[in-house]
Biotite code that builds the C-alpha atoms (Angstrom):
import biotite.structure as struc

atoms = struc.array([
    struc.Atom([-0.516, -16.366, -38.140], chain_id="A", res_id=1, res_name="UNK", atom_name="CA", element="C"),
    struc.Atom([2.580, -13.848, -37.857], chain_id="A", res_id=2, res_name="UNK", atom_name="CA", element="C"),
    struc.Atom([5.606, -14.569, -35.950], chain_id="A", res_id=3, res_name="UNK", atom_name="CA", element="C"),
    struc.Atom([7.617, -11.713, -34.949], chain_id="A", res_id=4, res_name="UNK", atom_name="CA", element="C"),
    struc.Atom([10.981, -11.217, -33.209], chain_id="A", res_id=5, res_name="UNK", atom_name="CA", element="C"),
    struc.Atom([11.712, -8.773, -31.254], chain_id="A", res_id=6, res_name="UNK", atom_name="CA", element="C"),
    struc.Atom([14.298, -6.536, -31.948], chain_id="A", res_id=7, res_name="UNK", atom_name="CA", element="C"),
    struc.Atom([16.122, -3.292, -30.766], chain_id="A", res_id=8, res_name="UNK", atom_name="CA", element="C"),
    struc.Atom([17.683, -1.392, -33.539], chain_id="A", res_id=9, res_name="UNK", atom_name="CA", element="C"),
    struc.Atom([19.888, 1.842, -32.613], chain_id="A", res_id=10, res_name="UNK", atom_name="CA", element="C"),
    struc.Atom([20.639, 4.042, -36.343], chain_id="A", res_id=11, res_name="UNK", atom_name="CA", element="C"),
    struc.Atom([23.656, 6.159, -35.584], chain_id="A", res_id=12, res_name="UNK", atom_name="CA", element="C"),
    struc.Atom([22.942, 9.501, -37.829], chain_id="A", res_id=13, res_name="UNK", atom_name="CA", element="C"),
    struc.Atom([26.503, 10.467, -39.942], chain_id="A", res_id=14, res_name="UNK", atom_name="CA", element="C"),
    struc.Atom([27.845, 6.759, -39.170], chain_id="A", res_id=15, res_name="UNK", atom_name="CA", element="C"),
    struc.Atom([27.721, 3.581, -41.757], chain_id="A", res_id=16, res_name="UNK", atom_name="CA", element="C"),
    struc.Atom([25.769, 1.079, -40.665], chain_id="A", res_id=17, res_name="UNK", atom_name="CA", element="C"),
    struc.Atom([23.867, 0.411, -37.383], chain_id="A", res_id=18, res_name="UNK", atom_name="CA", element="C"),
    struc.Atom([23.246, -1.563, -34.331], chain_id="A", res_id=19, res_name="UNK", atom_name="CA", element="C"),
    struc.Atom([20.792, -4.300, -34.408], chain_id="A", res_id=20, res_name="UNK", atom_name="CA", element="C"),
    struc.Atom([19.951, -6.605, -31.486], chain_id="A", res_id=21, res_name="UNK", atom_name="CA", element="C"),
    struc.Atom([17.673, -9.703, -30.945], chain_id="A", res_id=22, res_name="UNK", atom_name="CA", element="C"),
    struc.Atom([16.239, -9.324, -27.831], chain_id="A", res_id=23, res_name="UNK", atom_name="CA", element="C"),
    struc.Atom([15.089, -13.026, -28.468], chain_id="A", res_id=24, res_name="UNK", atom_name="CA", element="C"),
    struc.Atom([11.451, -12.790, -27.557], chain_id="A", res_id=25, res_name="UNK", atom_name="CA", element="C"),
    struc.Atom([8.976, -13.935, -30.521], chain_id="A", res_id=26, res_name="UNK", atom_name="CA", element="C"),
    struc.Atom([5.392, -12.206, -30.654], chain_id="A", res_id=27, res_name="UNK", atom_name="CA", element="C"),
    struc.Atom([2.476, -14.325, -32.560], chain_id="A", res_id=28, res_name="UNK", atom_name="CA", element="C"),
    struc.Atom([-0.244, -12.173, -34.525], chain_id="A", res_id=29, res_name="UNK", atom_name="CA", element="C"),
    struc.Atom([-3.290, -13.816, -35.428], chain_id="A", res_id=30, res_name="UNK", atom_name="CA", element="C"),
    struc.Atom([-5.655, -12.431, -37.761], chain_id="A", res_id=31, res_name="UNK", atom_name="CA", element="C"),
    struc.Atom([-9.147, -14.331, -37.847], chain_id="A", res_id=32, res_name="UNK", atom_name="CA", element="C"),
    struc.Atom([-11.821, -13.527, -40.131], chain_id="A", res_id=33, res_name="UNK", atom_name="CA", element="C"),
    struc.Atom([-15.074, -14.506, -40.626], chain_id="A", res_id=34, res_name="UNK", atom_name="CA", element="C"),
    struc.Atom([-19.049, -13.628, -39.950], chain_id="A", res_id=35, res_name="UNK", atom_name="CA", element="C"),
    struc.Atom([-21.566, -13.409, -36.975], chain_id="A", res_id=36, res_name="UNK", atom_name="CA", element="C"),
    struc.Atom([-24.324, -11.991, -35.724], chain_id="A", res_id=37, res_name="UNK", atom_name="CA", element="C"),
    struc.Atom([-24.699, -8.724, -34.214], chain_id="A", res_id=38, res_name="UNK", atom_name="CA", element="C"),
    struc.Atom([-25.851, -10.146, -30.946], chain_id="A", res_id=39, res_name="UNK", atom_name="CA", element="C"),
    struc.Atom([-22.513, -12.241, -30.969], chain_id="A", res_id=40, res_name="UNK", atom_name="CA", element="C"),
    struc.Atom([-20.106, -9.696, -32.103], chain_id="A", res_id=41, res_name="UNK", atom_name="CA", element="C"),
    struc.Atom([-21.552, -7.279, -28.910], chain_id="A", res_id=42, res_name="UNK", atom_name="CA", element="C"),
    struc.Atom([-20.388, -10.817, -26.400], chain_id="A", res_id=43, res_name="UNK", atom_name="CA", element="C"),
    struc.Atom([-16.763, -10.352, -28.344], chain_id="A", res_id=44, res_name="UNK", atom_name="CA", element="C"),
    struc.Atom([-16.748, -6.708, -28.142], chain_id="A", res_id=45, res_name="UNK", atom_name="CA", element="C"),
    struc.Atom([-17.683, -6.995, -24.013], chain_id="A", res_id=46, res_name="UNK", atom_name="CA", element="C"),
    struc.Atom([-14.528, -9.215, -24.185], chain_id="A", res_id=47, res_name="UNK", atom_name="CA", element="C"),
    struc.Atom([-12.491, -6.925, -26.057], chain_id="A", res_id=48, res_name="UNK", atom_name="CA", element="C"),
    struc.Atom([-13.066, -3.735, -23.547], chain_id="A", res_id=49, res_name="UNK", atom_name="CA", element="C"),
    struc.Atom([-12.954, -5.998, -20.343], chain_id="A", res_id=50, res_name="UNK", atom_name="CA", element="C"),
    struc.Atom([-11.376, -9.168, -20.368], chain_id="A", res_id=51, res_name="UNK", atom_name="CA", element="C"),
    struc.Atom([-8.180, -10.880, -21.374], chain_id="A", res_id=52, res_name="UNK", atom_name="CA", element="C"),
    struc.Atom([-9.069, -13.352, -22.948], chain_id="A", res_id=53, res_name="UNK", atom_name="CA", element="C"),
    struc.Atom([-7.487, -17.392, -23.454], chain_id="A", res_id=54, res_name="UNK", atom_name="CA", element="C"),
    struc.Atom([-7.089, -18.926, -26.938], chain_id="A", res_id=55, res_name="UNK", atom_name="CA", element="C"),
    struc.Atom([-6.140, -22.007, -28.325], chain_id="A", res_id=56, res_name="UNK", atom_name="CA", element="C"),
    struc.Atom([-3.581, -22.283, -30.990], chain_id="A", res_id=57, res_name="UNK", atom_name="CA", element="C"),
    struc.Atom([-4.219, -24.518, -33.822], chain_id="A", res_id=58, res_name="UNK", atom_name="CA", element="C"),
    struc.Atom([-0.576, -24.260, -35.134], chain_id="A", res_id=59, res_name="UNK", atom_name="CA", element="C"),
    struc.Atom([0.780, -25.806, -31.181], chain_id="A", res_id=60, res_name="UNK", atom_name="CA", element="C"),
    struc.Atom([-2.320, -27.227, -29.847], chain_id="A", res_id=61, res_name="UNK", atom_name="CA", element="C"),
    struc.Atom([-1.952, -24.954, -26.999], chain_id="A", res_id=62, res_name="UNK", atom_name="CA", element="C"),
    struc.Atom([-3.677, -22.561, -24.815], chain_id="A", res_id=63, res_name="UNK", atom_name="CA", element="C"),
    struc.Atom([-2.554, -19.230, -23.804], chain_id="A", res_id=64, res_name="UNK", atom_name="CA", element="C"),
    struc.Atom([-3.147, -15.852, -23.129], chain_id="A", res_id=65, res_name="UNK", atom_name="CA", element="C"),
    struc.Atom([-4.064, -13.276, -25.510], chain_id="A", res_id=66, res_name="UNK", atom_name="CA", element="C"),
    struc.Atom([-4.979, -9.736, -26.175], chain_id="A", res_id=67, res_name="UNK", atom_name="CA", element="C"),
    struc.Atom([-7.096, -8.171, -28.743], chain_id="A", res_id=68, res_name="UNK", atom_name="CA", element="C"),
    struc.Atom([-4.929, -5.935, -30.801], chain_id="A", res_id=69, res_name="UNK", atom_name="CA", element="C"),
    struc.Atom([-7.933, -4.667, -32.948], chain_id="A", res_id=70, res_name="UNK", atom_name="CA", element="C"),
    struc.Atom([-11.629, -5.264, -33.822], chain_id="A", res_id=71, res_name="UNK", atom_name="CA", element="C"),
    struc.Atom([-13.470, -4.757, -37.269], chain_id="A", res_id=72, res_name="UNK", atom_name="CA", element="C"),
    struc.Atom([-16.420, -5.810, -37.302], chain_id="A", res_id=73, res_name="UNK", atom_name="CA", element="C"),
    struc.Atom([-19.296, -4.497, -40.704], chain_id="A", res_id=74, res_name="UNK", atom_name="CA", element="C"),
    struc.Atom([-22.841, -4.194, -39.228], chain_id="A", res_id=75, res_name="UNK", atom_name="CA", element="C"),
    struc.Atom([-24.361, -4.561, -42.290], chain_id="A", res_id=76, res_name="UNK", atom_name="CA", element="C"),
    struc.Atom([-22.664, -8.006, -44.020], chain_id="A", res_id=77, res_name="UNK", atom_name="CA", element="C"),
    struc.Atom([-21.467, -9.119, -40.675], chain_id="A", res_id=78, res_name="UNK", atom_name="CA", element="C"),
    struc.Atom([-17.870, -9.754, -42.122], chain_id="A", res_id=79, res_name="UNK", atom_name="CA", element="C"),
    struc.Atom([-15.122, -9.265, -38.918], chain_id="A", res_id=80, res_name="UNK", atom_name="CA", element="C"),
    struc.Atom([-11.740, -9.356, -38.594], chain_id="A", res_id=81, res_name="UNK", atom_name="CA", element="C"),
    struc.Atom([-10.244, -9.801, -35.126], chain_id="A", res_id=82, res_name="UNK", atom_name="CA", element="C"),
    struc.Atom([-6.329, -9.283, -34.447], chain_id="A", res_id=83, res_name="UNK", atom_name="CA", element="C"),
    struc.Atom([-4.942, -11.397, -31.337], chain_id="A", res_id=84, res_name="UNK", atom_name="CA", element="C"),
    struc.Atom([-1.349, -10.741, -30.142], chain_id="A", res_id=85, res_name="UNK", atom_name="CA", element="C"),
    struc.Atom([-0.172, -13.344, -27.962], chain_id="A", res_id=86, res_name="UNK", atom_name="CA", element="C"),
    struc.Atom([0.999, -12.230, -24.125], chain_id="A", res_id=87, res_name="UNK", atom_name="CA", element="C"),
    struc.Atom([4.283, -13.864, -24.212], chain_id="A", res_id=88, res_name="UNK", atom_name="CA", element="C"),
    struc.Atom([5.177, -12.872, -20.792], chain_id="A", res_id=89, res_name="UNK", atom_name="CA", element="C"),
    struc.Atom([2.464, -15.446, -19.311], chain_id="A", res_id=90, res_name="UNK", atom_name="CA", element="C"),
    struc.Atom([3.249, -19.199, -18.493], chain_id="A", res_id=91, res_name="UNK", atom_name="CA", element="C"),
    struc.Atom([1.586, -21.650, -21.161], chain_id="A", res_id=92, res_name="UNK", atom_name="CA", element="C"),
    struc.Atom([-1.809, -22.738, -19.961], chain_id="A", res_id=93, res_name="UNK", atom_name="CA", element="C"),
    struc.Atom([-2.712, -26.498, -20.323], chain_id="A", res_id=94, res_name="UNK", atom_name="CA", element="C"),
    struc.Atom([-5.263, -27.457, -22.262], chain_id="A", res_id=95, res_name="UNK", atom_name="CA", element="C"),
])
């Protein structure tokens, strides 16, 4: 898991220095790895191209919304790697 603030940074060229500013929103990346099946990678990758889909955070015990930031997936060992960014513009779901 990543945690990431978000920030807006403004670099005045010629000037020392510039203008940084939390914007106070945080942004979770989760990277999970692991290995499956072919037949279940294709029910992930129907996810990935039409849904949204809910996950539950180990770290919070919580569920909320998510979106797939990136998919790799090797046909041939089965090895994946999924990248989740949390939508933290959605209300927290109950589990």
């Amino acid at each position: 898991m990543n945690v990431k603030r978000r920030l807006q940074r403004t670099v005045i060229r010629g000037n020392e220095g510039d203008d940084l500013l939390d914007e106070g929103a945080e942004s979770a990346v989760y990277t999970i790895t692991g290995n499956m099946d072919m037949e279940k990678y294709k029910a992930i990758l129907k996810i990935f191209r039409t849904d949204q889909p809910y996950f539950h955070d180990p770290f919070e015990d919580r569920q909320m919304k998510a979106l797939f930031a990136s998919i790799d997936y090797d046909s041939a060992t089965g090895d994946y790697e999924f990248v989740l960014m949390e939508d933290a513009e959605q209300d927290e779901i109950m589990s």
